[in-house]
C-alpha positions in Angstrom: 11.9 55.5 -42.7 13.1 55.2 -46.5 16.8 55.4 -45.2 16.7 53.0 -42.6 18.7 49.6 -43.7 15.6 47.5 -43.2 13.4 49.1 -44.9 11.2 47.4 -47.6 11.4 44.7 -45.0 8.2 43.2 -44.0 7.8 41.3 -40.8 4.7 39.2 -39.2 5.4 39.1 -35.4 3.6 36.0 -33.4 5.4 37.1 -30.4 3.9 38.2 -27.4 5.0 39.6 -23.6 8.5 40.9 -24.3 11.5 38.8 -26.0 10.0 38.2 -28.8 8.2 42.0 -28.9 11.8 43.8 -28.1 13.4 42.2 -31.1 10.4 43.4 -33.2 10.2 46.5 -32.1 13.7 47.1 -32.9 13.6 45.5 -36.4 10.8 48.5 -37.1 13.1 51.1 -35.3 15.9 50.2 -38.3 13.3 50.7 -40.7 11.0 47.3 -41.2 7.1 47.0 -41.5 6.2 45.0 -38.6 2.4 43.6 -38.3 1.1 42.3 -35.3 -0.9 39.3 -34.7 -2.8 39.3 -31.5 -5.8 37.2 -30.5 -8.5 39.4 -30.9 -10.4 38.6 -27.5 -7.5 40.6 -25.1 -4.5 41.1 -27.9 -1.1 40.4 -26.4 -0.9 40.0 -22.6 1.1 43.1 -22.1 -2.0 45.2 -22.8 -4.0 44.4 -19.6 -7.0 44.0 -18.6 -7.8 48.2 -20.4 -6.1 47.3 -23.8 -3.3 49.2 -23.3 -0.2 49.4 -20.7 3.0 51.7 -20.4 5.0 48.2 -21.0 3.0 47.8 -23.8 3.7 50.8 -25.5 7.3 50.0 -25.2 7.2 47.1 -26.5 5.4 47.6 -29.7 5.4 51.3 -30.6 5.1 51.5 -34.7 4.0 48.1 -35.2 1.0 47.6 -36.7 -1.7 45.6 -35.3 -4.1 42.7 -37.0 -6.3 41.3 -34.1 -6.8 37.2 -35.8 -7.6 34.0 -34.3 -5.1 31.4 -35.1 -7.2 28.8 -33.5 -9.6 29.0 -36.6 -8.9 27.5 -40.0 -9.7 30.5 -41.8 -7.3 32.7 -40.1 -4.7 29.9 -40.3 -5.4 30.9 -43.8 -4.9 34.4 -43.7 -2.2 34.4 -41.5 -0.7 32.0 -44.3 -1.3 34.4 -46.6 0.7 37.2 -45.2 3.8 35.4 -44.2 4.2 34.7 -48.0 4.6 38.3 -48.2 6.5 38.7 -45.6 10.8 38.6 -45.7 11.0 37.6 -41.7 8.7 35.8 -39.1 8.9 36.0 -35.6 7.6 33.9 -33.4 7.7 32.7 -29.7 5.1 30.1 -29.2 5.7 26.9 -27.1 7.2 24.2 -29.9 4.8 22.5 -31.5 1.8 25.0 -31.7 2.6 27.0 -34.8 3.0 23.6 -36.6 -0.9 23.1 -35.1 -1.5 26.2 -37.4 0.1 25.3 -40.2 2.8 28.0 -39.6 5.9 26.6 -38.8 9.5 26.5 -40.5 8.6 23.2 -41.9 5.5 24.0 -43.3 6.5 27.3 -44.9 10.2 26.6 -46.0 9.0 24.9 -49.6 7.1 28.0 -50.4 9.5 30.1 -49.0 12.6 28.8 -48.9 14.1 32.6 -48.4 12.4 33.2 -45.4 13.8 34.3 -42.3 12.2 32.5 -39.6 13.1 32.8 -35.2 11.9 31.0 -32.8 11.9 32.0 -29.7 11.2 29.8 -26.7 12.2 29.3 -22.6 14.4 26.2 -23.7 14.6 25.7 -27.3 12.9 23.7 -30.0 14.7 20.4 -29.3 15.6 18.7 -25.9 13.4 17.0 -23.1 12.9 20.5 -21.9 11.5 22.0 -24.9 8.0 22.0 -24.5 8.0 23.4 -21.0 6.6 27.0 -20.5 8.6 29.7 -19.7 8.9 32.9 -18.4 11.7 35.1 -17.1 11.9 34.0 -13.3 11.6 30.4 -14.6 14.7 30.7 -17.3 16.7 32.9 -14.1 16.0 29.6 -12.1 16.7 27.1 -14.4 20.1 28.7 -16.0 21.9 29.0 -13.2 21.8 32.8 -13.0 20.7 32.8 -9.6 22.4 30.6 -8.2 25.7 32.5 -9.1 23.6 36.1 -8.3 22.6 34.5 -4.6 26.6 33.1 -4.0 27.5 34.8 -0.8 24.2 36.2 -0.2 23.4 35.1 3.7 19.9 33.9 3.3 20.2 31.8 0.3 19.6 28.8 2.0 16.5 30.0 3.3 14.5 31.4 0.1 16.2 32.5 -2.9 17.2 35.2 -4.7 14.1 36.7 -7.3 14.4 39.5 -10.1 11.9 42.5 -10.6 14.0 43.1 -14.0 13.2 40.7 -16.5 16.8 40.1 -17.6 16.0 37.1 -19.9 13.3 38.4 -22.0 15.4 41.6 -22.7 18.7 39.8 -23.1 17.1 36.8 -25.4 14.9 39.6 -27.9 18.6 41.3 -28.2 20.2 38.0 -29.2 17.2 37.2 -31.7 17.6 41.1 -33.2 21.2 40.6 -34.4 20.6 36.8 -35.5 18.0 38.1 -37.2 20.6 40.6 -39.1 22.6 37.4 -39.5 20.0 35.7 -41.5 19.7 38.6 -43.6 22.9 39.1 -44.7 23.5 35.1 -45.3 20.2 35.6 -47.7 21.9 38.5 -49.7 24.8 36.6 -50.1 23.8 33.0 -50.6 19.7 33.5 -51.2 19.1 30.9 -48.6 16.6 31.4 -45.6 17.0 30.6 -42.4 15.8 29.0 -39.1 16.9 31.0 -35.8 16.5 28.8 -32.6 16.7 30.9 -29.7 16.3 29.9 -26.2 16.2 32.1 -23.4 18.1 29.6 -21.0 21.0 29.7 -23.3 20.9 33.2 -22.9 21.0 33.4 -19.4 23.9 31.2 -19.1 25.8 33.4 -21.5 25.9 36.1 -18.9 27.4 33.3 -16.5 31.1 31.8 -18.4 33.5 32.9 -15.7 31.0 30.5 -13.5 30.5 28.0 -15.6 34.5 27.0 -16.5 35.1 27.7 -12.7 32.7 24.8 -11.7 34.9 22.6 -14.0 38.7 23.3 -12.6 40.0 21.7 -9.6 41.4 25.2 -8.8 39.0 27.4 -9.8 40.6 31.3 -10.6 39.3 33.7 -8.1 36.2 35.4 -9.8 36.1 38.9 -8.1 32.9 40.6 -6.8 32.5 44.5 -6.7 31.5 46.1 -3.8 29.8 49.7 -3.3 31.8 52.4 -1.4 29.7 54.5 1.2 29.8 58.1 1.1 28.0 60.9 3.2 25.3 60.6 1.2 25.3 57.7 -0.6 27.0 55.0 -2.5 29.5 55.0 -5.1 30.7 52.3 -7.4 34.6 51.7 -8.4 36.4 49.2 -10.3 40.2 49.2 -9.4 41.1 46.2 -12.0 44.3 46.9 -13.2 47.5 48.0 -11.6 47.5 51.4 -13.1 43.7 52.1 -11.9 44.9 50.9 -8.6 47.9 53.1 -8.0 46.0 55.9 -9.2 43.0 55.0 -6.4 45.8 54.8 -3.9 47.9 57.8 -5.1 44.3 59.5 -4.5 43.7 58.2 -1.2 47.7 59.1 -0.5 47.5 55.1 1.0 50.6 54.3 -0.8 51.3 51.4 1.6 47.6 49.8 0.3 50.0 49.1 -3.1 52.2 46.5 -1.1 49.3 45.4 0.8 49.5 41.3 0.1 45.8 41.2 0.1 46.0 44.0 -2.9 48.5 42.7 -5.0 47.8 41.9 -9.1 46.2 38.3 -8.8 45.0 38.8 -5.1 43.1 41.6 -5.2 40.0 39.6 -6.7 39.2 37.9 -3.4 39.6 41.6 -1.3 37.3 43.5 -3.4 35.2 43.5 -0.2 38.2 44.6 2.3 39.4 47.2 -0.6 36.3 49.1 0.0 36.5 49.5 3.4 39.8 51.1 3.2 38.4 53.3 0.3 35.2 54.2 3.0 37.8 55.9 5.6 38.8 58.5 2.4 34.9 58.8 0.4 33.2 58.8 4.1 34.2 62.3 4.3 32.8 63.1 0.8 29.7 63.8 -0.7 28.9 61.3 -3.5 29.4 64.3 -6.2 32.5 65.0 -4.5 33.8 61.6 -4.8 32.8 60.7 -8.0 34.6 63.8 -9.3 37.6 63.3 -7.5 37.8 59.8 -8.7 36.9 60.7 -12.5 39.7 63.3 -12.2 42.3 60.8 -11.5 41.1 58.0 -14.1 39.4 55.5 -11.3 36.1 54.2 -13.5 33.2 55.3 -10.9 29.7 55.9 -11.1 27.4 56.9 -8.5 23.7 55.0 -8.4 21.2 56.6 -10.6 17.8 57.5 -9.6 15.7 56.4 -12.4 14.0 59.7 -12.8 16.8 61.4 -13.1 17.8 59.3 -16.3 15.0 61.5 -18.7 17.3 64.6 -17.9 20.4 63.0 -17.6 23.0 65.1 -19.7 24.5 61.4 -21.2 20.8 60.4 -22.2 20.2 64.4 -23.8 22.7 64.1 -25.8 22.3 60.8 -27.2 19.2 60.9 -27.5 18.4 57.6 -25.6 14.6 58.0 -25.0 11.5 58.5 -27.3 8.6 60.4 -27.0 5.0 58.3 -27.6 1.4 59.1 -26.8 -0.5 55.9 -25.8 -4.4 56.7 -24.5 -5.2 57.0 -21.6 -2.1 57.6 -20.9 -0.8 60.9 -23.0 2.4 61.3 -23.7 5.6 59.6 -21.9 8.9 58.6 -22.8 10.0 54.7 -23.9 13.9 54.0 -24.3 15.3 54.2 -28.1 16.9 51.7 -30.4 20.3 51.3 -28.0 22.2 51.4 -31.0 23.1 54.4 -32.8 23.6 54.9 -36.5 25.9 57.3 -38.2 23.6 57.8 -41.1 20.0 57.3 -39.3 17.7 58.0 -36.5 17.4 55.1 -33.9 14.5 56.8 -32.7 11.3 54.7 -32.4 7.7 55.3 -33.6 5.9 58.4 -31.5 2.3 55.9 -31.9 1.0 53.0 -30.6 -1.7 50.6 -32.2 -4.6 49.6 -30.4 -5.9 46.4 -30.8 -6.6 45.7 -34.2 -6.5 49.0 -35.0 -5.2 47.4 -38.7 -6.9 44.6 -39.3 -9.1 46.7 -42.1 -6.4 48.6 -43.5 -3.7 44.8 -43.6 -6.5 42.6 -45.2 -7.8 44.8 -47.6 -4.1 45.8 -48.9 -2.0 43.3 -48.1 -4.8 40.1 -49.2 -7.0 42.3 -51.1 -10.1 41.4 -49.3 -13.3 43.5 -49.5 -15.1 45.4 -47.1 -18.1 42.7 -47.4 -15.5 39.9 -46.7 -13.6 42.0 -43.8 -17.0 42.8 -42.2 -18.2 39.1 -42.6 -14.9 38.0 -40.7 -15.3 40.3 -37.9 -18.9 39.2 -37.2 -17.7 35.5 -37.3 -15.1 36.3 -34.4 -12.2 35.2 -37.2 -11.1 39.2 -36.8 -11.4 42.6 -34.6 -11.5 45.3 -36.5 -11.0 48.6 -34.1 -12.2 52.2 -35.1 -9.4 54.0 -33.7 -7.4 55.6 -36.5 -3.6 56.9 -36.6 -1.2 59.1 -38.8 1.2 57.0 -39.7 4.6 58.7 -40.0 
């Protein structure tokens, strides 16, 4: 990893579940040295009730893994010592609890005053919301998201809309990666740490702006809503938003009259999205969805027909870029996790092809990193302070 911009970069993840684990496991894809503390009863939640998940492995592939209890004194300590080694912390407790440890921004920053420090949380470290917990569906909820998702959606009124996809986690560990950067760069330049305050609601109502100024006007612009076109076997997805996309969509169609159509008209057009794609169904009805997406990308119409998620791992877009990473996890062999999606001119964005188990380098961390003994390391396993696993790994 020597020519990966972050490394010689060392960072001590607190996170757990995803937001805070995406970000992390991006900052080791460019190159960092990421250790992860987990509570060494069960480790992070994402590992299950077996120690070790799929999600998990996707999450945290390269990291490497100290199993510590923080609600001890002594690994207060120890976790202590290793942030003051460490360039960047990470962290996505409720507000409040790493201060209970000792481990907060405030309490580090005189030591440390270069130290890159994110905090991650459902509604941010301030506010008469901030100590609420949070997950995904409750941040969805709460930002607005699905309201504006549900508008138009029939049964609203009845039960809303809910979210397999955990949009906020993802979204929210991307915004922390690049503030992260951020805080680098202002260190290089002005030698001054940082505190990042990230909340996942704000990031959720990023997605939303169109909405949010539209709720504000008298008279609100139209804010347009996509619809599929059905084919003979399937759907296809176009987006006719400018006039030139449009006349070639109608040229294609040879529905020149659909271009003085008042409903279709520049300005219009937003609110008969809906109607536009029935017209389009009379000509992509009689296609094949291969047959229509081709005759579409021929033309310049922006198209795409809906993926198969399988089909993505030999997808000739993925191949070529690269976009998924081999890892071997046990029990479960080797499968594929999505790479960094970012690439580099001068680097890999691949990540790590290993993932820890639970506390799998606790030995190794303690007795580099702190120095400790083996006497010392074996006295704080017994006491429960540590879990030291026997599972070993080649690290790249």
């Amino acid at each position: 990893m020597s020519n990966k911009p972050l490394s010689g970069y060392t960072v001590i993840d607190f996170s757990a579940v995803y937001a805070g684990p995406i970000c992390t496991r991006f900052l080791r894809d460019c190159g960092a040295e990421v250790i992860k503390i987990e509570p060494p009863e069960m480790g992070d939640l994402t590992r299950g009730a077996q120690g070790m998940t799929p999600a998990f492995a996707h999450f945290n592939a390269g990291k490497r893994s100290l199993a510590l209890n923080l609600k001890t004194a002594e690994g207060q300590q120890l976790a202590g010592a290793l942030v003051r080694q460490a360039d960047i912390v990470v962290q996505n407790f409720r507000p409040g609890i790493m201060a209970r440890f000792g481990l907060d921004h405030d309490s580090l920053m005189p030591q440390q005053p270069k130290l890159v420090y994110c905090s991650i949380s459902g509604f941010g470290q301030s506010g008469p919301w901030n100590d609420r917990a949070a997950f995904a569906p409750i941040v969805h909820a709460a930002s607005g998201f699905d309201t504006v998702f549900a508008a138009g959606q029939p049964d609203f009124g009845e039960r809303p809309p809910n979210w397999d996809i955990m949009v906020a986690d993802m979204l929210t560990g991307a915004y922390a990666f690049g503030a992260i950067q951020t805080a680098l760069l202002g260190r290089e330049r002005f030698g001054q740490g940082e505190h990042l305050d990230i909340s996942m609601m704000e990031a959720m109502m990023s997605l939303i702006p169109a909405q949010l100024q539209a709720v504000q006007m008298e008279k609100p612009l139209p804010i347009g809503r996509f619809y599929p076109v059905r084919t003979m076997d399937g759907f296809v997805m176009i987006t006719p938003v400018t006039n030139k996309i449009f006349q070639h969509l109608c040229e294609l169609l040879n529905r020149s009259e659909l271009l003085k159509d008042p409903r279709f008209v520049y300005g219009k057009r937003t609110n008969h999205y809906r109607e536009l794609a029935t017209e389009v169904e009379q000509w992509s009805c009689t296609l094949s969805t291969k047959e229509c997406v081709e005759a579409l990308n021929a033309v310049g119409v922006p198209c795409s027909d809906y993926a198969r998620l399988e089909d993505l791992f030999d997808h000739s877009q993925c191949l070529e870029r690269e976009s998924f990473s081999s890892v071997s996890a046990q029990p479960f062999g080797e499968f594929l996790i999505q790479s960094l999606p970012i690439k580099f001119q001068n680097m890999s964005s691949k990540s790590a092809s290993w993932v820890p188990v639970l506390g799998q380098h606790s030995q190794e961390i303690l007795s580099t990193m702190l120095k400790l003994s083996t006497t010392e390391i074996d006295r704080l396993h017994c006491q429960g302070i540590i879990h030291c696993s026997e599972a070993e790994v080649s690290l790249p």
